[in-house]
C-alpha positions in Angstrom: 98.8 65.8 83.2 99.6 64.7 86.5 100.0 66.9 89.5 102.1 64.1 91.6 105.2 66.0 92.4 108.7 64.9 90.5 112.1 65.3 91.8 113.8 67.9 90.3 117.9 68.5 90.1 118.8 71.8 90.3 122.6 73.0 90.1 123.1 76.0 92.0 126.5 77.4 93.0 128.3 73.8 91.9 125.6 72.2 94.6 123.3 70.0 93.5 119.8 70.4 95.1 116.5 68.0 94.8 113.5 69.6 94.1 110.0 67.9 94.6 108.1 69.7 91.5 104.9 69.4 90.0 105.6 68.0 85.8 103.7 71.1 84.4 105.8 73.6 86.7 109.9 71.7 86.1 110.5 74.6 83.1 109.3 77.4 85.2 111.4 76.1 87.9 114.4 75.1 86.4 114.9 78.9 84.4 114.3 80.4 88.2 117.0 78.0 89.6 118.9 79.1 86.6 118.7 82.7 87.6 119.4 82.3 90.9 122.4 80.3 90.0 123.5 83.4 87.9 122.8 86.1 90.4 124.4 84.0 92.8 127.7 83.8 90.8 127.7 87.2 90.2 127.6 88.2 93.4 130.3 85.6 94.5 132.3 86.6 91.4 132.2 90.7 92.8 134.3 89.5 96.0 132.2 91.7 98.1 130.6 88.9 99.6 132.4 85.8 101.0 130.3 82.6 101.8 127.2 80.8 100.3 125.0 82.0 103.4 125.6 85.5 103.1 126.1 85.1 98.7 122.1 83.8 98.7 120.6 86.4 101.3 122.0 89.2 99.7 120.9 87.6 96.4 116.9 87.0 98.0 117.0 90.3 99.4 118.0 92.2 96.0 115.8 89.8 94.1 113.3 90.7 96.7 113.8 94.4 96.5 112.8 93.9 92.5 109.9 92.6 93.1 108.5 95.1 95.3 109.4 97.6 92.4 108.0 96.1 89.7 104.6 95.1 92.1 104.4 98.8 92.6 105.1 99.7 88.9 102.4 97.6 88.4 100.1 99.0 90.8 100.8 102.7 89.2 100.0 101.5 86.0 96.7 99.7 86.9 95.7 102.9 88.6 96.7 105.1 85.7 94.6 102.6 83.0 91.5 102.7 84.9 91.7 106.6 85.3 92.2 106.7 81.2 89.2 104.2 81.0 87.4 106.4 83.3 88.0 109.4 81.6 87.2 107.7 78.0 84.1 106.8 79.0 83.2 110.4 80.5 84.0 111.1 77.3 81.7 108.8 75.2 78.9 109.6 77.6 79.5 113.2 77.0 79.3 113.4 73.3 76.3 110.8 73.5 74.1 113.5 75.6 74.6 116.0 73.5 73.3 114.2 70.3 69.4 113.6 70.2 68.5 109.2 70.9 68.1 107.7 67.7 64.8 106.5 67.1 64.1 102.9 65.7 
């Protein structure tokens, strides 16, 4: 596979946009400019917001907001599997010293 950058079109908002992309990474980018297109048109479609600027910061900073949640889910859930690990193997150890060694 070749890592030379393509160009890439992307349609966002009726705007076309050229994309320099690596071949291996045009599928990823191409569902992200996707759903940015779609977040983008919902926002515009609301009629809260008026103007493409304004449309794709508040757009990056919900989209922004999100990630920070789900980083911190994630961050609460690798605490809370390595305290069950933890605990697990208190648990094996335990039950292991109270039984004699096995002799061979």
């Amino acid at each position: 596979m070749s890592h030379d950058p393509a160009r890439v079109s992307v349609r966002i908002l009726d705007r076309e946009y050229m994309v320099a992309c690596p071949y291996e990474e045009r599928p990823a980018l191409l569902e992200a400019a996707e759903y940015l297109n779609a977040r983008m048109r919902e926002v515009r479609d609301s009629g809260k917001v008026i103007g493409l600027d304004r449309i794709a910061v508040m757009v990056a900073l919900n989209m922004a907001n999100e990630l920070l949640k789900v980083r911190e889910q994630g961050s609460r859930v690798s605490v809370e599997a390595g305290d069950q690990v933890r605990a697990l193997r208190e648990r094996v150890e335990a039950a292991l010293g109270h039984n004699p060694p096995l002799e061979l």
